[in-house]
N, C-alpha and C positions, 0 to 999 in steps of 0.2 A: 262449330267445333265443340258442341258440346257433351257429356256423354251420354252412350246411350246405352241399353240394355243387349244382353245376346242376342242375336239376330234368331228370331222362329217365323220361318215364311209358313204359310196357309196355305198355298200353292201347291199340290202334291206333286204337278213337275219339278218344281225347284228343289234338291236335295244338297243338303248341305252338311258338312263337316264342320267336328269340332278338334280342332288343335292345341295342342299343349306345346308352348314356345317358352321351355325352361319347365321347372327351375334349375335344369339340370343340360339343360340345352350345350352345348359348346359355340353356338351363336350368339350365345347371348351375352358373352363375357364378362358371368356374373351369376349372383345366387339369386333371381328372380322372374317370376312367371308370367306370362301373358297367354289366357284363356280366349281365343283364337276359333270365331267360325266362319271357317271356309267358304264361298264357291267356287271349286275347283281350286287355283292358286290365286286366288281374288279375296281380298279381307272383307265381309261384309259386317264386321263390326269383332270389339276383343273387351276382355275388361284385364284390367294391370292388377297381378298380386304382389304385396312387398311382406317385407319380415322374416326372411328368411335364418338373415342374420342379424336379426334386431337384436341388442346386447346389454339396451337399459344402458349405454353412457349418462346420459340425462342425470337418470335415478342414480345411480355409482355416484358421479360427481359429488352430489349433496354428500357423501359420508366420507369424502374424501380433500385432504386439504390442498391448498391449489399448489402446490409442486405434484402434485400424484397425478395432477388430472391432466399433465403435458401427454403420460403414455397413451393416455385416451385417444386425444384429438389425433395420435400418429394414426389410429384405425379409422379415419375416419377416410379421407381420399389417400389412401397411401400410395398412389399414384404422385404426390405432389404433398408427402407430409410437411417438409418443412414451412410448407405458407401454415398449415393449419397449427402447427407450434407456435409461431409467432405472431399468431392473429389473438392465440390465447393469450403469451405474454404480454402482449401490448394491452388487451381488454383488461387483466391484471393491474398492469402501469396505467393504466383510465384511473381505476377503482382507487389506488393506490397515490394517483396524484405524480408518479414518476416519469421525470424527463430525462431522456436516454441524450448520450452523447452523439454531437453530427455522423462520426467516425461509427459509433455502434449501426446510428442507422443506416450507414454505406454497406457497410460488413451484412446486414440483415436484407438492403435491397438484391446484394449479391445474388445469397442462397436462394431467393424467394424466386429472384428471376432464373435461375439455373431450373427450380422445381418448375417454373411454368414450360419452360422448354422441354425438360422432360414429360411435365403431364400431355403436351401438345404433340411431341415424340410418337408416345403411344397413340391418342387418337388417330391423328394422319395414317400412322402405317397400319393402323388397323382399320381405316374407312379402303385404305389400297388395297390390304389382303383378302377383304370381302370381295372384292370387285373382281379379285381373282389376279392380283399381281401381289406375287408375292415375294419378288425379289426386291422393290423399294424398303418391304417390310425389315428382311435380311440383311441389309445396306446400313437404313437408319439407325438400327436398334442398337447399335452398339455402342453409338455417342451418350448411350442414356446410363451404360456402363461407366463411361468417362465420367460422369456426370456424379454419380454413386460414388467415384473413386474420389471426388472432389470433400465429398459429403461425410468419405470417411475418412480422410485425413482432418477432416474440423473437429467431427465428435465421437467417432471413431463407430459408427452405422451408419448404413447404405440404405435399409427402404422406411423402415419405422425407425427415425433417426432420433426422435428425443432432444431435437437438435435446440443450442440456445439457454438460455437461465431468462427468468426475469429480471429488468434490469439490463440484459444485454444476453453474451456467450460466456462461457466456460473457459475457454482458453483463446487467445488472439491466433489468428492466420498464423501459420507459420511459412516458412519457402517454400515449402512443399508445396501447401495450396495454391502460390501464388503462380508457380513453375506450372501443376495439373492446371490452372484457370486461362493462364497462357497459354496453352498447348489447344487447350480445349477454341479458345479464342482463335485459332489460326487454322486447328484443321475440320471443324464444322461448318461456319460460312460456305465453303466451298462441296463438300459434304449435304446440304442441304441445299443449295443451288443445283446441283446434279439430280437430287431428290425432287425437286419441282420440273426438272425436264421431262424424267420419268413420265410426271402423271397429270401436270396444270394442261398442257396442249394436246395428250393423249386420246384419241378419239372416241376409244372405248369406256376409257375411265368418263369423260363425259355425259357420253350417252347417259350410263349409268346415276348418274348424278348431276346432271345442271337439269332444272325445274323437278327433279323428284323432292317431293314433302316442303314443298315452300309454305313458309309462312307469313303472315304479314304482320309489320308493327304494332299494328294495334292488339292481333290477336295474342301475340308474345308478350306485350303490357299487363293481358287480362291475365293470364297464366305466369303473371310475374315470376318470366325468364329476364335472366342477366347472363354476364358474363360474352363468351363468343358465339352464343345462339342467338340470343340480344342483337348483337350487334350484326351479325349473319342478315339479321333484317331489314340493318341501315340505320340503325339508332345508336348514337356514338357514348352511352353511357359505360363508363370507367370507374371504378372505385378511385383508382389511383391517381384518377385529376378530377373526381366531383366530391370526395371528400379524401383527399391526402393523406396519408400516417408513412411514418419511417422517412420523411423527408421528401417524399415524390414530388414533391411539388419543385426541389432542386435538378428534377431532370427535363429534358429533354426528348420527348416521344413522340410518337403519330398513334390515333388510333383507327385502326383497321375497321370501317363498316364494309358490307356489304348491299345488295340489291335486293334479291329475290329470296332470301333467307331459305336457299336450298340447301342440299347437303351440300352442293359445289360450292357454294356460300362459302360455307362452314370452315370448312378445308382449307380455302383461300384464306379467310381471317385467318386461321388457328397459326397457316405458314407464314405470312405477313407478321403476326404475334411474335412469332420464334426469333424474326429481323428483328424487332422493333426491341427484344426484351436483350439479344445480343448487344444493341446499340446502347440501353439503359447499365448493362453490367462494366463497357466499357468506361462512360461517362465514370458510375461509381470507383471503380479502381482507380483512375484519375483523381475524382476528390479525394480520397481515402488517403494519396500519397501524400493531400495539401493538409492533413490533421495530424496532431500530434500522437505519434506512435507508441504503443502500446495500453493505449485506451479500448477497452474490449467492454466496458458495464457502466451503468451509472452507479456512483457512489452511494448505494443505498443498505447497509451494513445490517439493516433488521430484517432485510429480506431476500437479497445475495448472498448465496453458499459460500460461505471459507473458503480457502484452496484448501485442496487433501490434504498437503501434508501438514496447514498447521492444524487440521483437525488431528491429523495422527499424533500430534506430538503439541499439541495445546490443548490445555483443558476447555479454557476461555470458549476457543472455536470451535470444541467439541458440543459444547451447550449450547451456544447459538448456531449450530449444523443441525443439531436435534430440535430446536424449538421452530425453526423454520421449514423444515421437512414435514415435522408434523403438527407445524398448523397450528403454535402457541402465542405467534403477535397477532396482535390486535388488528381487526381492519374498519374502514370506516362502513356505515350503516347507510346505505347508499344501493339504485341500481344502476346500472350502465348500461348500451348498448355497446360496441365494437365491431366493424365490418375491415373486410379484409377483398381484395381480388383473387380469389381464386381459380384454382387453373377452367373448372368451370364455371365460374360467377362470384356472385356474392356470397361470401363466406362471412358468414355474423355469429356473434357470440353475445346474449343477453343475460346478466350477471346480476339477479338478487342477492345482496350481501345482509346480514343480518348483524355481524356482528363477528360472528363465529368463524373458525379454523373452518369450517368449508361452505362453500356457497347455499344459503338458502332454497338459491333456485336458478337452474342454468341452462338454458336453451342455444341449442346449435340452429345456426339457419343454415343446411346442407343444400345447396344450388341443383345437387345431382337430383334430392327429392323435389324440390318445385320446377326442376325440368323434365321431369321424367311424367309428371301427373298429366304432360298432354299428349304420351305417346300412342295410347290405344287411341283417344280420339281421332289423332290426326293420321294414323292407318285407316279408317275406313277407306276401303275402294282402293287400297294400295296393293300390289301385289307383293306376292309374300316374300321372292329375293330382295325389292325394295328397303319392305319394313326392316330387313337385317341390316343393310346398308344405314337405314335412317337411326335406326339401334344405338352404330358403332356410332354414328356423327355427334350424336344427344352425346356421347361420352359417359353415360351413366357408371359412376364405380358404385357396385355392390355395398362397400362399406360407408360410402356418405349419402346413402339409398336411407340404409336402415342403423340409425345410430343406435 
């Protein structure tokens, strides 16, 4: 599986093409290229280009203090921003020494599990609409609306949601969310039950996908993949029950391996995931009822924003809304790591703090980039409708491609 160079046979029968798969591709669901030579529809080897929309977050961060750097992390998988907001707030609360309320981290397992449904949303119906069905695609996509409407009754945006404070949220659930989370609770299960008839026993959709681009444990270890490729393999690792944050350790889940770490794998996890993270949001709703109500943040008054209005009309809270925005208390001189489950893996945030209003030095671990580094490899000898299929399965977003 290792890489290898463009394919130049010496053979003057063998003639081969060279393809350009992106960056601009509408297969590729996404700003990035794979340099592709042919025999015939047969891949005898590609090299991966990124960068397309490389944006320097990294670099940004450093000059920027850490309330500024939540807009960031929304670009990163915004497929599934709210994990990557509160992977940051949390790595914050490391640094910072902040223990969040039982109730805050119910309300945070919520959104996080809703965003992995919807990150799982998209991939599934877009491994179906390659395959050439394109009404599961139709069907599903609109729970992921529901899902958005959730999202914007908490913080009032839908895909780069901003979503959360440090220390906790911005404002406590209100009815509304609870009625949209209900609703959403009642008419998906069913909704996605119907979505697996479609396509789990489907004959075609098969063909297409059971033993196409399998991988194996070991090989997925070396290419340290996580997340539902990870586990696509049969390796049951989890952020969320091999190092706990936001309370997971107070739920109750199954984790979804697979066998032949195919794209049919894949699919399977990801729909199994979508059960297993309904089952976790119900549990939270339930505890959330057993905590004392209207606790939304930890009591941390040096680094939790004011409410608006007594900035509007307090002086006090106007100074401390300003000294915390822009990065005027003091932090401790320390690094951290922080990991998170994201909708495709391990989402890590490594924080050199210096001292200063913004980070000395901040590295994203983007799951999409260290999944993505074994796609041309593992295309050799694939044919080239496959590698699109195997594309969509990898789930690669664009933006946590190239931070």
């Amino acid at each position: 599986m290792e890489n290898h160079p463009v394919y130049i046979d010496t053979d003057p029968q063998v003639q081969t093409t060279t393809l350009n798969l992106g960056p601009t591709h509408p297969a590729t669901h996404g700003v990035f290229q794979n340099v592709l030579e042919m025999d015939g529809e047969r891949i005898v080897s590609g090299v991966s280009t990124i960068g397309y929309i490389h944006r320097a977050f990294e670099k940004i961060a450093e000059h920027r203090p850490f309330y500024q750097i939540t807009p960031l992390t929304d670009r990163l998988n915004y497929c599934s921003s709210p994990i990557n907001n509160m992977g940051w707030h949390m790595t914050v609360e490391k640094l910072l020494g902040i223990k969040t309320p039982k109730r805050v981290d119910y309300m945070r397992v919520i959104i996080m599990e809703l965003s992995r449904i919807s990150d799982h949303i998209i991939c599934n119906t877009i491994i179906g609409q390659d395959t050439g069905a394109t009404t599961p695609f139709l069907y599903l996509f609109q729970y992921r609306e529901h899902i958005y409407e959730i999202f914007e009754e908490v913080c009032g945006a839908r895909l780069t949601t901003n979503i959360g404070r440090i220390g906790g949220f911005e404002r406590d659930f209100n009815d509304r969310v609870f009625a949209k989370l209900d609703k959403f609770l009642q008419t998906f299960p069913p909704a996605l039950k119907e979505f697996e008839s479609l396509l789990t026993r489907n004959r075609i959709f098969i063909d297409r996908t059971a033993g196409v681009a399998c991988v194996k444990p070991e090989v997925a270890l070396d290419y340290s993949w996580s997340g539902p490729l990870l586990r696509a393999t049969g390796i049951d690792y989890d952020v969320r029950v091999n190092e706990p944050y936001s309370s997971y350790e107070d739920f109750e889940f199954d984790i979804p391996v697979g066998t032949n770490g195919d794209i049919y794998d894949r699919f399977n996890v990801r729909n199994e995931e979508m059960w297993q993270s309904l089952r976790i949001i119900e549990q939270a709703v339930e505890k959330m009822a057993k905590e004392e109500k209207g606790v939304f943040h930890a009591d941390v008054p040096e680094f939790y924003l004011p409410p608006k209005e007594e900035v509007y009309n307090n002086m006090e809270a106007l100074i401390y809304h300003f000294k915390i925005v822009m990065g005027e208390v003091d932090t401790p001189k320390t690094e951290v790591y922080h990991c998170v489950e994201g909708g495709n893996g391990e989402l890590g945030f490594y924080l050199i703090s210096d001292g200063g209003r913004s980070p000395y030095r901040l590295h994203f671990r983007r799951p999409s980039f260290i999944n993505y580094q074994m796609y041309a490899p593992m295309s050799r000898g694939m044919l080239l409708s496959d590698a699109i299929i195997n594309m969509s399965s990898l789930n690669v977003i664009a933006g946590e491609l190239d931070a």
